[in-house]
C-alpha positions as CSV (number, residue, x, y, z in Angstrom):
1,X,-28.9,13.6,-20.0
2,X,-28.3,12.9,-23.3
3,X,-32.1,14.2,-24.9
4,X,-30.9,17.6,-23.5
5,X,-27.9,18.2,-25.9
6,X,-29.8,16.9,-29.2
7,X,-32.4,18.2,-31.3
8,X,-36.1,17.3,-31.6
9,X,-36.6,14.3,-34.4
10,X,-33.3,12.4,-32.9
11,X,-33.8,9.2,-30.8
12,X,-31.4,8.8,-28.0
13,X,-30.8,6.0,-25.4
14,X,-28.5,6.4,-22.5
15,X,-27.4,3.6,-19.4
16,X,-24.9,3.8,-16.7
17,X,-24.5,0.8,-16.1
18,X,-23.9,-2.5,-18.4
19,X,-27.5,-4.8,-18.0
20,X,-26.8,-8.4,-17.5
21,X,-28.0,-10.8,-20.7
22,X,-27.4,-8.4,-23.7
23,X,-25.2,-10.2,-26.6
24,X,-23.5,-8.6,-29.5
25,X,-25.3,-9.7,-32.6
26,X,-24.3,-11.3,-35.6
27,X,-20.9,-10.1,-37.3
28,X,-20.2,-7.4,-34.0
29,X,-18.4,-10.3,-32.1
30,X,-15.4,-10.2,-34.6
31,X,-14.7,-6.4,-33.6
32,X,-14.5,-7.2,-30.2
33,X,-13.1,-11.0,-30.6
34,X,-9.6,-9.8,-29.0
35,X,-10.9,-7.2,-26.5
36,X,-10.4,-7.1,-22.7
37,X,-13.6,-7.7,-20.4
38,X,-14.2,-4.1,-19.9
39,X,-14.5,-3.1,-23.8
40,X,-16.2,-5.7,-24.6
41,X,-19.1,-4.5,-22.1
42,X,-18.8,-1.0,-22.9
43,X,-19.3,-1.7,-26.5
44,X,-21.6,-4.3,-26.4
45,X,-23.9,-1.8,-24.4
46,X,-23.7,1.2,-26.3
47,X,-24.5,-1.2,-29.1
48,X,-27.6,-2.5,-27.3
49,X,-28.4,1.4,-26.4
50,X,-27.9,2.0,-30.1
51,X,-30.8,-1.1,-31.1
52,X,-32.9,0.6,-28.5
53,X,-32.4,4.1,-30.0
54,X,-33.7,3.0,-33.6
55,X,-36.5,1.3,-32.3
56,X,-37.8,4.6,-31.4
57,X,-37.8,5.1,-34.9
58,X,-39.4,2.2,-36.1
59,X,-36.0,0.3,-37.6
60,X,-35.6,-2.9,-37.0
61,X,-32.7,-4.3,-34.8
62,X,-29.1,-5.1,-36.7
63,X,-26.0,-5.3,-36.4
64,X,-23.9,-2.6,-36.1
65,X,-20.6,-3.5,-38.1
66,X,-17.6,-1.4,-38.9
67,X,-15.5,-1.2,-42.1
68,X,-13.7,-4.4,-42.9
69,X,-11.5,-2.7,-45.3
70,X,-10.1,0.9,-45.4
71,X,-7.8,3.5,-43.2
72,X,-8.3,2.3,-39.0
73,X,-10.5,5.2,-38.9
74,X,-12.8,3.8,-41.3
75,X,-13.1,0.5,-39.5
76,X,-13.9,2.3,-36.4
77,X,-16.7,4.6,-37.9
78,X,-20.0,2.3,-37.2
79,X,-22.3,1.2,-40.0
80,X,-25.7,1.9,-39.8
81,X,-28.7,0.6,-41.3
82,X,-29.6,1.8,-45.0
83,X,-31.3,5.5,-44.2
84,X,-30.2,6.2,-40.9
85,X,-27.9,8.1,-39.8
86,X,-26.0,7.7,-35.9
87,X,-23.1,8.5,-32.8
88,X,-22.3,6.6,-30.2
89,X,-20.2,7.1,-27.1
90,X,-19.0,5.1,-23.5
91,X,-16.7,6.2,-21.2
92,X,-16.4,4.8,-17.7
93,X,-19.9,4.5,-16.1
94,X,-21.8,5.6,-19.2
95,X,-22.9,4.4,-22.4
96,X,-25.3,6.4,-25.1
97,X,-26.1,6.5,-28.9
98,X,-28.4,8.9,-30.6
99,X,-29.6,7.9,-34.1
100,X,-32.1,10.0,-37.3
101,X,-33.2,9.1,-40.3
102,X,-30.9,10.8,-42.8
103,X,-33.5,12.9,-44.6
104,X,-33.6,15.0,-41.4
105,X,-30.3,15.1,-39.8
106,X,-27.0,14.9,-42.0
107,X,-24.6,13.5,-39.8
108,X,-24.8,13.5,-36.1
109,X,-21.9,13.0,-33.5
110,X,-21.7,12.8,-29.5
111,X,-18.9,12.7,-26.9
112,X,-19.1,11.8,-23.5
113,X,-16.1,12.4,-21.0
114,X,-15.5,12.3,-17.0
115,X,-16.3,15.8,-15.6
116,X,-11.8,16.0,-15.1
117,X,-8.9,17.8,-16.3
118,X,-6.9,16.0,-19.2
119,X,-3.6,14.1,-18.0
120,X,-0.5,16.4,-18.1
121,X,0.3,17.2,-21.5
122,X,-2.7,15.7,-23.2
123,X,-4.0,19.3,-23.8
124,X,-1.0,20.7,-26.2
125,X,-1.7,17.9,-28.1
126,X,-4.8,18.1,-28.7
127,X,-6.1,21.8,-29.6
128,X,-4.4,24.8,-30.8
129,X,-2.4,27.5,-29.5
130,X,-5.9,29.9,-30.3
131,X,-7.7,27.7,-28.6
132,X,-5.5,27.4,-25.2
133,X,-5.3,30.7,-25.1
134,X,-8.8,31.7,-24.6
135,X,-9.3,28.3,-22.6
136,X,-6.7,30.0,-20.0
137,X,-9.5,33.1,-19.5
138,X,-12.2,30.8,-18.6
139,X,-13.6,31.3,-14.8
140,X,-13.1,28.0,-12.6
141,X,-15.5,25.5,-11.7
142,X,-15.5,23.7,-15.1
143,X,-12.8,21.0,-16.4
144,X,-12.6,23.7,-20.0
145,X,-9.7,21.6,-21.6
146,X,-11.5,17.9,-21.4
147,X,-14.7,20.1,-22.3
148,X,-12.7,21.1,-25.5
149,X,-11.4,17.3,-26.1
150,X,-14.7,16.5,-25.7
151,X,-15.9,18.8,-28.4
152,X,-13.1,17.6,-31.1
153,X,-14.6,14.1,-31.0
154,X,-18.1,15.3,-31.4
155,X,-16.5,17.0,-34.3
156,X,-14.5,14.3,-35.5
157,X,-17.5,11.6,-35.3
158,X,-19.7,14.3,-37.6
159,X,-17.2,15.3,-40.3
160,X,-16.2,11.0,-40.6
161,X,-18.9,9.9,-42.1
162,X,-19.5,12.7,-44.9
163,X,-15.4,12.9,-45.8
164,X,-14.3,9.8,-45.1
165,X,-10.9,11.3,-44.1
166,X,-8.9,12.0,-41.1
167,X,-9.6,15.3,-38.8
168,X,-6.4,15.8,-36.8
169,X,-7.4,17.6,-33.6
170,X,-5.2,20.6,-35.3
171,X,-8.1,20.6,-38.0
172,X,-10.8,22.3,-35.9
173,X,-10.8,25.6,-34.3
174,X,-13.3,25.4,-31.3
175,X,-15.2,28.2,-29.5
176,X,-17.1,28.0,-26.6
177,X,-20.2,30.1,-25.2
178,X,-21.6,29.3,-21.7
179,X,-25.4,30.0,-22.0
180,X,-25.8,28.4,-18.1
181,X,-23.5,27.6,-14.8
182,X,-23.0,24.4,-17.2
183,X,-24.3,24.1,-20.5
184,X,-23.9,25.9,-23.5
185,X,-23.1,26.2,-26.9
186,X,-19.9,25.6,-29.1
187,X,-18.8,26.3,-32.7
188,X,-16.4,24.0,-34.4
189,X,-14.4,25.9,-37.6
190,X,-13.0,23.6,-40.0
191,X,-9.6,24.4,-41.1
192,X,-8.9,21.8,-44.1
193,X,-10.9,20.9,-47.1
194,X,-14.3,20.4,-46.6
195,X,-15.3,18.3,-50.0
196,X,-17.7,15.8,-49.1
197,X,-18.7,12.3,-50.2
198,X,-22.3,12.5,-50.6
199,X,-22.9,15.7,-53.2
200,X,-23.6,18.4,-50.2
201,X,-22.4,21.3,-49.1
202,X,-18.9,21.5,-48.5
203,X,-18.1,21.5,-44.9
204,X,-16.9,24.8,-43.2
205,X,-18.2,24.5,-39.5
206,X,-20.2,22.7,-37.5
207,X,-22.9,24.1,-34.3
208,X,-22.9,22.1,-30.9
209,X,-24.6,21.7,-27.6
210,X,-22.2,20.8,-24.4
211,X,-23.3,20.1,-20.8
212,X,-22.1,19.0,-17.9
213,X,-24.2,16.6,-15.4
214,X,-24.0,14.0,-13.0
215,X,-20.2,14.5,-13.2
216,X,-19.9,13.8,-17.1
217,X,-19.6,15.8,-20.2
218,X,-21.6,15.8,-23.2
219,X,-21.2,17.0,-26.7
220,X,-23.2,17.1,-29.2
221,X,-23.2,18.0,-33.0
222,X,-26.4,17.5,-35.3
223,X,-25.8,18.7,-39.0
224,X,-29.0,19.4,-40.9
């Protein structure tokens, strides 16, 4: 599923399931040292569908390590090999990473969600009144407000890594088009600052892909 909702030159591995036999490597078992059984094998996965991703590309497996220092959002961000730039996502009964080299793609970030409606209240908190307001037009048959959560952390997972600063969910105005019964497109206006880190453009919005399949959702930003 995932190849459908990124962008010729990106490699992308997806599983939904966790194989039997795969190990962290060296330096990853000191993020998940305290977890419980279940986040441990989600991450340990996506990790290992990560690995498989780059090799597509030629790189070499490592570690993917997180920030030891910095804001919490900084030591969840993942590290990736010198050159290469990467997502991952897992939610319950699916796992997936999609990595580029960095001379191609800018920044790239995926979401993947369960095909439901948020819990009762989890939508005011995360979007904005614009936003609710056109999400209460939409026809039925798709789940618009986890579509739309979905979306933010595609967002989020993109702007981290060139800002190095917090994007509240209030941050990002999101609009939807449907281009199929469920696919489609999504544009993602930034509302704060943009400055960057790396000596680019100054963010101002970002273009996704979302689908739904197989009972998930799947976003998808890639910033050239």
């Amino acid at each position: 599923m995932i190849e459908q909702v990124v962008p010729s030159g990106v490699a992308s591995v997806e599983t939904f399931a966790d194989p039997p036999g795969i190990a962290p490597m060296a330096g990853e078992e000191a993020i998940i040292a305290r977890a419980v059984d279940k986040r441990r094998r989600e991450f340990i996965t996506a990790r290992d569908c990560a690995r498989k991703a780059m090799a597509q590309l030629g790189v070499e497996p490592a570690p993917i390590l997180r920030s030891p220092t910095g804001s919490p959002q900084e030591k969840a961000a993942p590290i990736w090999p010198r050159g290469i730039v990467g997502s991952i996502t897992h939610t319950d009964g699916y796992r997936a990473a999609v990595v580029a080299y960095k001379l191609q793609i800018r920044s790239l970030g995926i979401d993947a969600e369960p095909h439901e409606a948020l819990p009762d209240g989890v939508l005011d908190h995360t979007s904005i009144a614009e936003e609710r307001t056109v999400l209460a037009t939409r026809p039925a048959g798709l789940h618009w407000d986890r579509l739309l959560f979905c979306a933010k952390e595609a967002t989020f997972k993109t702007w981290f890594p060139l800002t190095k600063r917090w994007l509240g969910f209030e941050d990002a105005h999101i609009t939807f088009e449907q281009t199929g019964d469920n696919e489609g497109t999504f544009v993602s206006k930034l509302l704060v600052d943009g400055s960057v880190i790396d000596g680019g453009t100054p963010l101002t919005s970002f273009d996704g892909v979302w689908r739904v399949e197989q009972n998930f959702i799947l976003t998808s930003i890639a910033l050239n």
